[in-house]
Biopython code that builds the backbone (N, CA, C, O; Angstrom):
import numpy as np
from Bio.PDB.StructureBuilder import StructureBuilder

atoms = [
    (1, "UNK", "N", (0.842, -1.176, 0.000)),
    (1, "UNK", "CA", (0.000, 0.000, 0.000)),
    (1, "UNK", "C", (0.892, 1.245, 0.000)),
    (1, "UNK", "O", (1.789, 1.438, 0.820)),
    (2, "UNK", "N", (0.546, 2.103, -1.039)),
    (2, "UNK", "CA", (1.079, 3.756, -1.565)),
    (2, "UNK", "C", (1.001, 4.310, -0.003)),
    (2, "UNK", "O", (-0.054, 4.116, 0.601)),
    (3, "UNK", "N", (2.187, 5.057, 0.725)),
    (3, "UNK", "CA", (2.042, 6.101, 1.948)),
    (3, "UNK", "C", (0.620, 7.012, 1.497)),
    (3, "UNK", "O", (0.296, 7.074, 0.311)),
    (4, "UNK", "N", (0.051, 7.503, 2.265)),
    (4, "UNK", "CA", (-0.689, 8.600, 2.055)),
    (4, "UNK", "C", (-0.044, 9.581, 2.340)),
    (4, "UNK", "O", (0.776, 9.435, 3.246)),
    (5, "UNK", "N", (-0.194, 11.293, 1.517)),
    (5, "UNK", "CA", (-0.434, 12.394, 1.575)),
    (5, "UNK", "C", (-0.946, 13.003, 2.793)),
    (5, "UNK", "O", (-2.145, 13.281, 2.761)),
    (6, "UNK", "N", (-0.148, 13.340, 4.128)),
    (6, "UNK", "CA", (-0.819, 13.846, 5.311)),
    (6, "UNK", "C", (-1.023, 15.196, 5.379)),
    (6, "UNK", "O", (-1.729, 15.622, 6.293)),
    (7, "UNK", "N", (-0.397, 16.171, 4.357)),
    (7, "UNK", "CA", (-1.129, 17.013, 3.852)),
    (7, "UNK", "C", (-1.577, 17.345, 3.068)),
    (7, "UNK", "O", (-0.954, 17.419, 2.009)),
    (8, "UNK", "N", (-3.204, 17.816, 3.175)),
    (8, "UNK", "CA", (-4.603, 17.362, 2.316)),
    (8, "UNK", "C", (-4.467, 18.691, 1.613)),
    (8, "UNK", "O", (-5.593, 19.162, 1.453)),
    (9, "UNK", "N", (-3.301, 19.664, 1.019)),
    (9, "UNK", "CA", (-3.577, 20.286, 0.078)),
    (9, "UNK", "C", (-3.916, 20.000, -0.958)),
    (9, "UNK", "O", (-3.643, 18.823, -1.195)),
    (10, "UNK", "N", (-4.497, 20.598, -1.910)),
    (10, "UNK", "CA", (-5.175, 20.200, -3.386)),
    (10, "UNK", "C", (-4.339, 20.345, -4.553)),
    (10, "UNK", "O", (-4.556, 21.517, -4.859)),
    (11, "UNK", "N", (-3.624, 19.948, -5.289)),
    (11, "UNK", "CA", (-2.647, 20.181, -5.908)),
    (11, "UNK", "C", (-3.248, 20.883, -7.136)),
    (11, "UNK", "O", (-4.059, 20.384, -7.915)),
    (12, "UNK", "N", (-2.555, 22.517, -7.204)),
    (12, "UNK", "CA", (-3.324, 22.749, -8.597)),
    (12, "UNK", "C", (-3.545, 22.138, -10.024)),
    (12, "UNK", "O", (-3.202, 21.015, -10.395)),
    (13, "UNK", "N", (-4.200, 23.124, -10.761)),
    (13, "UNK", "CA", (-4.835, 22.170, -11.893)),
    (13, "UNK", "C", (-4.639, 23.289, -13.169)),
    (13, "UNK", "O", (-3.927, 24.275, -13.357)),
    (14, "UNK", "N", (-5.674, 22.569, -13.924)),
    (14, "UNK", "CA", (-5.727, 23.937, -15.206)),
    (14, "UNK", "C", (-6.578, 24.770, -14.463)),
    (14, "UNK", "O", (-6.247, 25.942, -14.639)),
    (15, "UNK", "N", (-7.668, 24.639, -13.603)),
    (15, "UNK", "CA", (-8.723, 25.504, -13.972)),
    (15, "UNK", "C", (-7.629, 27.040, -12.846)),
    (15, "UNK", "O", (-7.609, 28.242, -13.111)),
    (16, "UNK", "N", (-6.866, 26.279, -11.616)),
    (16, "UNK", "CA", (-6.426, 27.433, -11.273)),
    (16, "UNK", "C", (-5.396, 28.062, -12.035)),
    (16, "UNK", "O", (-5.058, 29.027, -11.349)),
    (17, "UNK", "N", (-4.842, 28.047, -12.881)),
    (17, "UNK", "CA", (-4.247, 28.543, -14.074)),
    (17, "UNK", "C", (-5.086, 29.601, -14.738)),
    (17, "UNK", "O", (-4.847, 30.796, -14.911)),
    (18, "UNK", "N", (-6.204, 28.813, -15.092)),
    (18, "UNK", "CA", (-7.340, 30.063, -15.750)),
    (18, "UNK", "C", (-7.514, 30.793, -14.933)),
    (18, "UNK", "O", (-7.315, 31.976, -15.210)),
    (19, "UNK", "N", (-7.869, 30.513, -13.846)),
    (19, "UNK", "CA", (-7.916, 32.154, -12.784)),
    (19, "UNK", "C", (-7.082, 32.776, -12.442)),
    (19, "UNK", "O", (-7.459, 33.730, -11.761)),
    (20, "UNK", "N", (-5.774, 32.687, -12.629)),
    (20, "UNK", "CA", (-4.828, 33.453, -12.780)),
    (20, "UNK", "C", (-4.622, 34.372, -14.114)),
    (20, "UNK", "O", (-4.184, 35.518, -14.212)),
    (21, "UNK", "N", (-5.037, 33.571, -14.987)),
    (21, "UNK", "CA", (-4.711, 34.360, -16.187)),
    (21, "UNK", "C", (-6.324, 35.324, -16.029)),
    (21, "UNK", "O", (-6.449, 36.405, -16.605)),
    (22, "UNK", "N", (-7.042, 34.937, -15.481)),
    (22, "UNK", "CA", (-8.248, 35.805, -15.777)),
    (22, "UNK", "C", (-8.095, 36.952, -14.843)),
    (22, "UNK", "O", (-8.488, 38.047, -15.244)),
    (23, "UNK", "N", (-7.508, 36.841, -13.490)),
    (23, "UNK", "CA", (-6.971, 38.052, -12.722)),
    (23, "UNK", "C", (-6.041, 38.815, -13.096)),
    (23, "UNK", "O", (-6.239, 40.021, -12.943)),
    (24, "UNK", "N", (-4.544, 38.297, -13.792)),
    (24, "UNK", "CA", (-4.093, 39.135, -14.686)),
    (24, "UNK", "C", (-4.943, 39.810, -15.473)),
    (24, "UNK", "O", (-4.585, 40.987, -15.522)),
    (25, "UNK", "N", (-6.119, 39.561, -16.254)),
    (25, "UNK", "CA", (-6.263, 40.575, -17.657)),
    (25, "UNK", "C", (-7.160, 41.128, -16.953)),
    (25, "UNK", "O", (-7.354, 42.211, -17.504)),
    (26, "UNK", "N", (-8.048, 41.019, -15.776)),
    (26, "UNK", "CA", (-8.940, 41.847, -15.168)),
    (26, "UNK", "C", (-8.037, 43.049, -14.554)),
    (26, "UNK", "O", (-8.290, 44.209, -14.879)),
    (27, "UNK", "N", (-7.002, 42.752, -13.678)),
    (27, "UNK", "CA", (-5.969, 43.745, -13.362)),
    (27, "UNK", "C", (-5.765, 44.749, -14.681)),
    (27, "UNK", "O", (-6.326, 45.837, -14.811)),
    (28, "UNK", "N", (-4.871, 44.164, -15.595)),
    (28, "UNK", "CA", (-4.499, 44.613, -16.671)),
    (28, "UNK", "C", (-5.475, 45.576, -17.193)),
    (28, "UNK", "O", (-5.067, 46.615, -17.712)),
    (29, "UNK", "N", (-6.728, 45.323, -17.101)),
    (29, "UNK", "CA", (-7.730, 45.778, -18.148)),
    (29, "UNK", "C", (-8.173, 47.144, -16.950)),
    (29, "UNK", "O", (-8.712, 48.114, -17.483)),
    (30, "UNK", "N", (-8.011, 47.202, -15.781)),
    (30, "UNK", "CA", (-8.033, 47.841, -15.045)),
    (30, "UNK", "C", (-7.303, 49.301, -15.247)),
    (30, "UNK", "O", (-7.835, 50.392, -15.449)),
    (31, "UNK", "N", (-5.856, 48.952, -15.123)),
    (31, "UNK", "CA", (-4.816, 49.910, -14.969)),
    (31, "UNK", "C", (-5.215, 50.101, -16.373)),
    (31, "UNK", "O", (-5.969, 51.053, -16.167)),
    (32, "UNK", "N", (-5.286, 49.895, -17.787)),
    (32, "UNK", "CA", (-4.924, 50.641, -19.144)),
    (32, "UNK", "C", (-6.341, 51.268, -18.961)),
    (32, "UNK", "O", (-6.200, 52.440, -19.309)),
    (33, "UNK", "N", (-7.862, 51.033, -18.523)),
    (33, "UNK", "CA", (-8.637, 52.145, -18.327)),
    (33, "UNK", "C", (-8.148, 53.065, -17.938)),
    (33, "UNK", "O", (-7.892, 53.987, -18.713)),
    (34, "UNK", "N", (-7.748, 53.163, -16.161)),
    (34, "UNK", "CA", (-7.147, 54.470, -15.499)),
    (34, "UNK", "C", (-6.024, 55.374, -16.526)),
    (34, "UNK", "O", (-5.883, 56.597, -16.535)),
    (35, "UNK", "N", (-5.293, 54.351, -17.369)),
    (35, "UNK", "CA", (-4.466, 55.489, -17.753)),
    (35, "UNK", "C", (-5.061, 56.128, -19.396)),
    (35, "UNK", "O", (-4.521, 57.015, -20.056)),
    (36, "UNK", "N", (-6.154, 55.450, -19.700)),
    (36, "UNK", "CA", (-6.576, 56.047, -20.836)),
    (36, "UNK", "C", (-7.232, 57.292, -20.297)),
    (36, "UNK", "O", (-7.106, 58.369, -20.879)),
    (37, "UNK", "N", (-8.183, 57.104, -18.788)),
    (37, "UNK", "CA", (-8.991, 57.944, -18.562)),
    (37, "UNK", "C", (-7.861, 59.337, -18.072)),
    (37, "UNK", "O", (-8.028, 60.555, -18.015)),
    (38, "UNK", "N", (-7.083, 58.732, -17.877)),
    (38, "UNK", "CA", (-5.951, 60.023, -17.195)),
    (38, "UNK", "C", (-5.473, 60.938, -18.684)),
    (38, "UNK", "O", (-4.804, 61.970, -18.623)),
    (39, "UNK", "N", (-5.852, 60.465, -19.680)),
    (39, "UNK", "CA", (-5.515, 61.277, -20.711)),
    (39, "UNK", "C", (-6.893, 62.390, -20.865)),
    (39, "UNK", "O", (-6.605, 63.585, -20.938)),
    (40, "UNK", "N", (-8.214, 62.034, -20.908)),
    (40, "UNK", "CA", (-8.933, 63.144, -20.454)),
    (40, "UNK", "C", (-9.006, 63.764, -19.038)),
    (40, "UNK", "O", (-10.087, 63.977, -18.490)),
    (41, "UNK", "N", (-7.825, 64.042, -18.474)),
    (41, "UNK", "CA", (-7.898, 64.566, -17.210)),
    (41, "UNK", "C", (-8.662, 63.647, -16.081)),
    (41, "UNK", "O", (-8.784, 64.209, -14.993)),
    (42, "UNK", "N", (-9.062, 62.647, -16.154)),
    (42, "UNK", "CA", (-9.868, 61.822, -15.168)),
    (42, "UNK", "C", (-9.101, 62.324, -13.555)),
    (42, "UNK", "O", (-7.904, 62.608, -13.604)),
    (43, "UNK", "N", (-9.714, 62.399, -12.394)),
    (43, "UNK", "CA", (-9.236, 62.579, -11.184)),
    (43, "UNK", "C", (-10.086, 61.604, -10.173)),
    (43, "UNK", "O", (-11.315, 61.536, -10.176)),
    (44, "UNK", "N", (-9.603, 61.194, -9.694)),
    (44, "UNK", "CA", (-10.097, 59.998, -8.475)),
    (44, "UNK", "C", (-10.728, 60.808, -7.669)),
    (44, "UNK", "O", (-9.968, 61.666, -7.218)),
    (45, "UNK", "N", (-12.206, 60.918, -7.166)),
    (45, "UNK", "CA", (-13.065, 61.455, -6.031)),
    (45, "UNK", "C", (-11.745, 60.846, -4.781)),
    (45, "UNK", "O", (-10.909, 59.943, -4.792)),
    (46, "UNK", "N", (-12.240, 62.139, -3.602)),
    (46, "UNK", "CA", (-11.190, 61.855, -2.942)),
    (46, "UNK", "C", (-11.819, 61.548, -1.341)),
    (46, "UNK", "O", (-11.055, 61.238, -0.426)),
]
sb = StructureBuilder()
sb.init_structure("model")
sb.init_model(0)
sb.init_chain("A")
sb.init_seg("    ")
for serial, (resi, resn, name, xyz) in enumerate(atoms, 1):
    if name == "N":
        sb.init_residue(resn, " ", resi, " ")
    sb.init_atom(name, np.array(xyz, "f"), 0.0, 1.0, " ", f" {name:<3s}", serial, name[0])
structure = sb.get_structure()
């Protein structure tokens, strides 16, 4: 009989891959708004 794994972490996969790449381009897609909007003067309420 194979030892068992006594810690029950989950070993990643693809799908957490995709959520990484989907937090990158949500980030990403974030910051190039702010700096498009900073070209019409945009200012952050304060």
């Amino acid at each position: 009989m194979a030892p068992r794994n006594t810690d029950n972490t989950p070993a990643p996969d693809v799908y957490v891959a995709l959520l990484s790449v989907s937090l990158a381009a949500l980030i990403m897609g974030v910051v190039m708004l702010v700096l498009e909007l900073n070209k019409y003067g945009w200012k952050m309420a304060p």
